[in-house]
C-alpha positions as CSV (number, residue, x, y, z in Angstrom):
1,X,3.4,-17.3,-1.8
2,X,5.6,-19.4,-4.0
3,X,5.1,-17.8,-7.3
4,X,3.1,-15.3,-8.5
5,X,-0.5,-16.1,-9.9
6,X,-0.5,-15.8,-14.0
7,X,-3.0,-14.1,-16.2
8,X,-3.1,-13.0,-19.3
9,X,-5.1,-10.8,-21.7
10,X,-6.9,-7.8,-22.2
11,X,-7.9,-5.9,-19.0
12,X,-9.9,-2.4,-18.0
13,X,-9.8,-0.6,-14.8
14,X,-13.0,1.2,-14.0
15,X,-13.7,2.4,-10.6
16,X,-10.4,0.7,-9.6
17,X,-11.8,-2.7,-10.6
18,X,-10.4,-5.0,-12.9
19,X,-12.9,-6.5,-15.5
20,X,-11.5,-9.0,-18.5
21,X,-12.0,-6.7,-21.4
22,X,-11.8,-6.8,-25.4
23,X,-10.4,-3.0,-27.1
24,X,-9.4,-2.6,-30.2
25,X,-6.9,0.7,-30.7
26,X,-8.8,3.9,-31.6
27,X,-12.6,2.5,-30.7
28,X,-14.9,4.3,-28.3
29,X,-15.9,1.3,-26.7
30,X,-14.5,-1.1,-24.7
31,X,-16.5,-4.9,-24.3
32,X,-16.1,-6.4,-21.0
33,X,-17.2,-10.0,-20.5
34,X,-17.1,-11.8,-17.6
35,X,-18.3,-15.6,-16.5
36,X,-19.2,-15.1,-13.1
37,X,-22.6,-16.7,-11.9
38,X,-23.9,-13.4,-10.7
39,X,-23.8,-10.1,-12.4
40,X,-20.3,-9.1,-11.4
41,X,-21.8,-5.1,-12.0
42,X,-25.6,-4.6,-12.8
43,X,-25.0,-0.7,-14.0
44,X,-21.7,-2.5,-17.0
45,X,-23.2,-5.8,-17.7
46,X,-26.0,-7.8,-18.7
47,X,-26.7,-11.4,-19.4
48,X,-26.4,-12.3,-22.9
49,X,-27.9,-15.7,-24.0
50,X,-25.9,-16.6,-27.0
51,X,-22.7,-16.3,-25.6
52,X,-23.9,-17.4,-22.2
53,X,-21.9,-14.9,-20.3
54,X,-22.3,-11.4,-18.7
55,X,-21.5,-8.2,-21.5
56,X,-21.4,-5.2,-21.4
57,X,-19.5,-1.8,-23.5
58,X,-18.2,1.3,-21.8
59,X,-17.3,4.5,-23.1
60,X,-13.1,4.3,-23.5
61,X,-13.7,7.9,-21.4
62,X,-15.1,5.8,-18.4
63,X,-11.8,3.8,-17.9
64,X,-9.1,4.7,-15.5
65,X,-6.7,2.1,-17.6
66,X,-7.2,-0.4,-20.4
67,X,-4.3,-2.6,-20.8
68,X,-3.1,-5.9,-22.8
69,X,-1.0,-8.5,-20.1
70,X,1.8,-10.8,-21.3
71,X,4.1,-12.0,-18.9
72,X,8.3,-12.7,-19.2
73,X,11.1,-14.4,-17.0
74,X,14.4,-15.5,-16.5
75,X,15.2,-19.2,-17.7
76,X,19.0,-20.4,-17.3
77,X,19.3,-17.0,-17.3
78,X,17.4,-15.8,-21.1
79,X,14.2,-13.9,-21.2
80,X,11.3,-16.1,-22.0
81,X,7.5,-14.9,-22.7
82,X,5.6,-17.7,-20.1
83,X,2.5,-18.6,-22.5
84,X,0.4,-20.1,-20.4
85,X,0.3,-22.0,-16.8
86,X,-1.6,-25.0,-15.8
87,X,-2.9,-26.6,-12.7
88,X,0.6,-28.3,-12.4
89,X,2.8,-25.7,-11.7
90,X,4.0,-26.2,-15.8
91,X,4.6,-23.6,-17.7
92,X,4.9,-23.3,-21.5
93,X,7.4,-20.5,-22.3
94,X,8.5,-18.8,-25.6
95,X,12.2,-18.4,-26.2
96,X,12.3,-14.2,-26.4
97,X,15.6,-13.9,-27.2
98,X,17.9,-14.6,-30.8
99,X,20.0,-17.3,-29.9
100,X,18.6,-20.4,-31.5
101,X,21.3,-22.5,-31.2
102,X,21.2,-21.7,-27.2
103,X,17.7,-22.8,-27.2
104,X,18.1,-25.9,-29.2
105,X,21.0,-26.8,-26.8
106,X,18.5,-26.6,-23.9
107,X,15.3,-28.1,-25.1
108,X,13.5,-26.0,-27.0
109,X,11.5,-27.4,-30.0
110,X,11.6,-25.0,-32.7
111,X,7.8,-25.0,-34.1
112,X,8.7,-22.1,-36.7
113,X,11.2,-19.9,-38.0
114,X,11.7,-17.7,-35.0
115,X,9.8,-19.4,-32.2
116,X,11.5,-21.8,-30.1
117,X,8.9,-23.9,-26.5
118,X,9.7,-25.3,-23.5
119,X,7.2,-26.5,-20.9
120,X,9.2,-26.3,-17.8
121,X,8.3,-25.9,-13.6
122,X,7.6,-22.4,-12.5
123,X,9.9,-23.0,-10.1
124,X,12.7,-23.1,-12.7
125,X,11.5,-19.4,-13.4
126,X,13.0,-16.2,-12.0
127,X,12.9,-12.6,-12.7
128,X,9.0,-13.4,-13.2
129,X,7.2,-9.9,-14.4
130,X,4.0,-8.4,-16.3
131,X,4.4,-6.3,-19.0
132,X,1.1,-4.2,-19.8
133,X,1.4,-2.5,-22.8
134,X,-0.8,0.5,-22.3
135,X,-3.6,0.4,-24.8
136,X,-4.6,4.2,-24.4
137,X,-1.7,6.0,-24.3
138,X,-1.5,7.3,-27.8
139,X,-4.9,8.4,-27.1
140,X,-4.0,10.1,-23.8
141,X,-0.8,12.0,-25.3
142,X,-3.2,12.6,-28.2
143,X,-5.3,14.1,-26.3
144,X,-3.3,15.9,-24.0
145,X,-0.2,17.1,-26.1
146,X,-1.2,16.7,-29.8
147,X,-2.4,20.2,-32.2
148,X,-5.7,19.8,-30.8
149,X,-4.7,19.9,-27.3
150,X,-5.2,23.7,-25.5
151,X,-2.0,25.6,-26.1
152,X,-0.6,27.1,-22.6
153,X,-2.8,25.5,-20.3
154,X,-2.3,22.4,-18.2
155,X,-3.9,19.5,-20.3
156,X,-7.8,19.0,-19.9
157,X,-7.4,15.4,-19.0
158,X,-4.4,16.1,-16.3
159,X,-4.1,14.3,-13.3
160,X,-0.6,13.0,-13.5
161,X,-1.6,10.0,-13.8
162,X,1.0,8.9,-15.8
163,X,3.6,7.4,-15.6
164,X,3.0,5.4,-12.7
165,X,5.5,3.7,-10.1
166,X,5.3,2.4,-6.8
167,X,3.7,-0.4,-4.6
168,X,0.6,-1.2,-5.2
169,X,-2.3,-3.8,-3.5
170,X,-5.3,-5.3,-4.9
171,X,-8.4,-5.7,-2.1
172,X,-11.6,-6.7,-3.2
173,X,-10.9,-6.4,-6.6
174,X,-9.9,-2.7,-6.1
175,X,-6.3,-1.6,-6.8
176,X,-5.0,1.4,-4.4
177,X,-1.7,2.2,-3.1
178,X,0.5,0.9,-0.4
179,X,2.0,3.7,1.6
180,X,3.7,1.4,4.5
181,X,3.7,-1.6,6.5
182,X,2.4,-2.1,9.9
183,X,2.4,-4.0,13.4
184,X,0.9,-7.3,13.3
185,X,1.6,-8.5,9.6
186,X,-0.7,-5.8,8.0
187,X,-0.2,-2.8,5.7
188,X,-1.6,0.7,5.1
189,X,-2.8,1.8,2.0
190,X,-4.3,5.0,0.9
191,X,-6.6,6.9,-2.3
192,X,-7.1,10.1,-2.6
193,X,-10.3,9.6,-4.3
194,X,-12.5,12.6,-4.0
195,X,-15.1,10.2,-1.9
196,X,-14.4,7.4,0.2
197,X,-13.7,4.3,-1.9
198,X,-14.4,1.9,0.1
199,X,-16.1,3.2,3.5
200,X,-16.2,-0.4,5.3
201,X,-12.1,-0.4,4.8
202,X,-11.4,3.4,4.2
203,X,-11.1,6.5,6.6
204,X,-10.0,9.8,6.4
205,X,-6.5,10.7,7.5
206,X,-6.0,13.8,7.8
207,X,-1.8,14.5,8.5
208,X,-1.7,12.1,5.3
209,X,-4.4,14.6,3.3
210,X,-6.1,11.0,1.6
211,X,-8.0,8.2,2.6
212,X,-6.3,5.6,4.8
213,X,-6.8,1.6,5.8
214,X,-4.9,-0.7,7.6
215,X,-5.6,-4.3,6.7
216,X,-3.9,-8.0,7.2
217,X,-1.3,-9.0,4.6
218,X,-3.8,-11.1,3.2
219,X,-6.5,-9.5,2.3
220,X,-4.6,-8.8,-0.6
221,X,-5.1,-10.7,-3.7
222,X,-2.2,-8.7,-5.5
223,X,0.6,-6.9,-4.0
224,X,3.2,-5.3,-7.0
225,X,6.1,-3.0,-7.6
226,X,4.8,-0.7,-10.9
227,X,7.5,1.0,-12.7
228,X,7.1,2.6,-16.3
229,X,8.6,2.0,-19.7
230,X,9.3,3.3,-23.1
231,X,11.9,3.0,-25.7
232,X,13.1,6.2,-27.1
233,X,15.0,6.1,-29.9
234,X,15.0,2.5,-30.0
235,X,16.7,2.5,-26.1
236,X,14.8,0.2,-23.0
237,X,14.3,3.5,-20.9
238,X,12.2,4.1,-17.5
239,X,9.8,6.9,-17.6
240,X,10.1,8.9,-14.5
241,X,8.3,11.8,-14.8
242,X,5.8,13.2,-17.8
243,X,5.2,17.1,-17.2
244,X,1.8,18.9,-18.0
245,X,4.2,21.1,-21.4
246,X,4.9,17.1,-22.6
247,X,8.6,16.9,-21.6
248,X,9.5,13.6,-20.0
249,X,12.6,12.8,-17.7
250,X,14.0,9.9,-18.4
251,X,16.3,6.6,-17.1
252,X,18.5,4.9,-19.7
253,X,18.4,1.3,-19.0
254,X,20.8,-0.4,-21.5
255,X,23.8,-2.0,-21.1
256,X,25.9,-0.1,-23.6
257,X,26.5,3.3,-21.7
258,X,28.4,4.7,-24.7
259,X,25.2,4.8,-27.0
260,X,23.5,6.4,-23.9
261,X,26.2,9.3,-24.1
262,X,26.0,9.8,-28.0
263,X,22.0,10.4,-27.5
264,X,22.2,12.8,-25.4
265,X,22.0,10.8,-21.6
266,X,23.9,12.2,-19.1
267,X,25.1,10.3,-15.9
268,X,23.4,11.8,-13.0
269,X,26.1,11.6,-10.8
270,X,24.6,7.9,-8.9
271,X,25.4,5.4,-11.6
272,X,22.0,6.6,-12.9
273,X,21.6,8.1,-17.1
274,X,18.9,10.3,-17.8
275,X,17.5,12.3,-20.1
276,X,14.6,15.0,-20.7
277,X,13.0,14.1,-24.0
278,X,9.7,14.8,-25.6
279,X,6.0,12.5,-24.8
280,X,5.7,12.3,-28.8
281,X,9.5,10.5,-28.8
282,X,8.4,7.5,-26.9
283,X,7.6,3.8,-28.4
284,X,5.9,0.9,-26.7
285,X,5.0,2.8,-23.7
286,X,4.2,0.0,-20.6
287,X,4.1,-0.6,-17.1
288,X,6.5,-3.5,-15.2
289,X,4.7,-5.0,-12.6
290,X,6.9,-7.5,-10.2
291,X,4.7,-9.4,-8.2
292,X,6.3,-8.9,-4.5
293,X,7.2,-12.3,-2.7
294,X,7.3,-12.4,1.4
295,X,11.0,-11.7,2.4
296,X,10.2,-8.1,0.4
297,X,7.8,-7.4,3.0
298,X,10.1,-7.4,5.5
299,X,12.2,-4.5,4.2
300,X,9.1,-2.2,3.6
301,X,9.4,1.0,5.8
């Protein structure tokens, strides 16, 4: 692959599936829509004749994730949000940065105060990520940590499934994880989903303790590298770990290591700040998902 495939929007993940979706913070419903010919899921959606296009509403409860997708790179070396991509290979990009004279000085026509586009080649992109703000986590914490959450029991709702990190493959419209690579330009992935996800692809494995398939390289339509975000006290940090009493370990990722020290970070002895704060102290909690290229494959164990 050359470059990654762009999207963007609102998504939810139900049954690991990804379904274009429309959620407004604090509903109980999330709208899915979809324009396939066929009904893309007889027991979410059905036709709708005014709109022309398959609808349906879930519980919020009935999805794994639901999640908002705006995408960011490198250009001359200054982050820019990539707006949208057409069938050219051009992209329009948004100056995301505060340097306006930088941008004027390399082709960017200001339309406003503060924004500042450039249609350029995706090939002049690098550094090329997602960033999905997660639209239920206030719920989730909420729900899990808040006054109405049971006091000395692990939350209700507790599956560590947050924060997430790790490699992870899309088959059949189906996320799961990759656990390894294998002989003959294929990779292993693995659920431990308490029934078989997928019995045409999955088996049981049992010195793994999970569901297990090998498959070719490309059968996937999406192969990333997850890591999750936050700011904390105003800091870019990397979530590592949240706990079941609400205390989360924490990765300093600024540049200015002296602020890290006054707040508390301490140097972990590998180059590496961190820091065990609170679930409620965290801001603008989202994953990073890199899209991985082919010479990455090579170095997977």
């Amino acid at each position: 692959m050359s470059h990654p495939a762009y999207r963007r929007g609102t998504y939810a993940l139900i049954d690991r599936v990804v379904h274009d979706a429309t959620y407004n913070g604090g509903d109980a419903f999330v709208s899915l829509n979809s324009w396939q010919k066929d009904n893309p899921d007889p027991e979410l959606y059905q036709w709708d004749e005014e709109s022309s296009q398959w609808l349906g509403q879930v519980p919020v409860d009935r999805c794994e994730r639901v999640y908002s997708v705006h995408v960011y790179a490198k250009y001359r070396g200054h982050s820019v949000l990539v707006d949208k991509v057409n069938d050219a290979g051009m992209a329009t990009t948004l100056y995301a940065e505060w340097d306006g004279a930088w941008a004027t000085e390399n082709g960017f026509l200001q339309e406003s105060k503060y924004e500042y586009y450039k249609t350029v080649p995706v090939t002049e992109l690098l550094d090329y990520y997602e960033k999905q703000d997660d639209l239920l986590f206030t719920r989730w914490r909420e729900e899990n940590f808040g006054e109405s959450a049971p006091a000395g029991a692990q939350p209700p709702g507790w599956a560590g499934e947050r924060p997430r990190s790790g490699r992870l493959a899309t088959v059949r419209g189906a996320e799961y994880r990759m656990l390894c690579r294998a002989l003959g330009g294929r990779i292993t992935l693995g659920s431990r989903a308490p029934l078989n996800p997928d019995p045409e692809l999955f088996s049981w494995h049992e010195a793994r303790g999970s569901w297990a398939a090998t498959i070719p390289l490309d059968a996937c339509t999406r192969m990333v590298e997850v890591t999750t975000r936050a700011e904390y006290v105003g800091y870019p940090c990397e979530v590592l770990d949240i706990s079941p009493d609400g205390s989360v370990e924490l990765r300093y990722l600024g540049e200015d290591l002296s602020k890290a020290a006054v707040d508390g970070f301490a140097d972990a002895g590998d180059g590496k700040w961190t820091k065990t704060a609170h679930v409620f102290d965290l801001a603008r909690y989202h994953e990073r998902h890199v899209e991985l290229a082919a010479p990455e494959w090579k170095a997977l164990p």
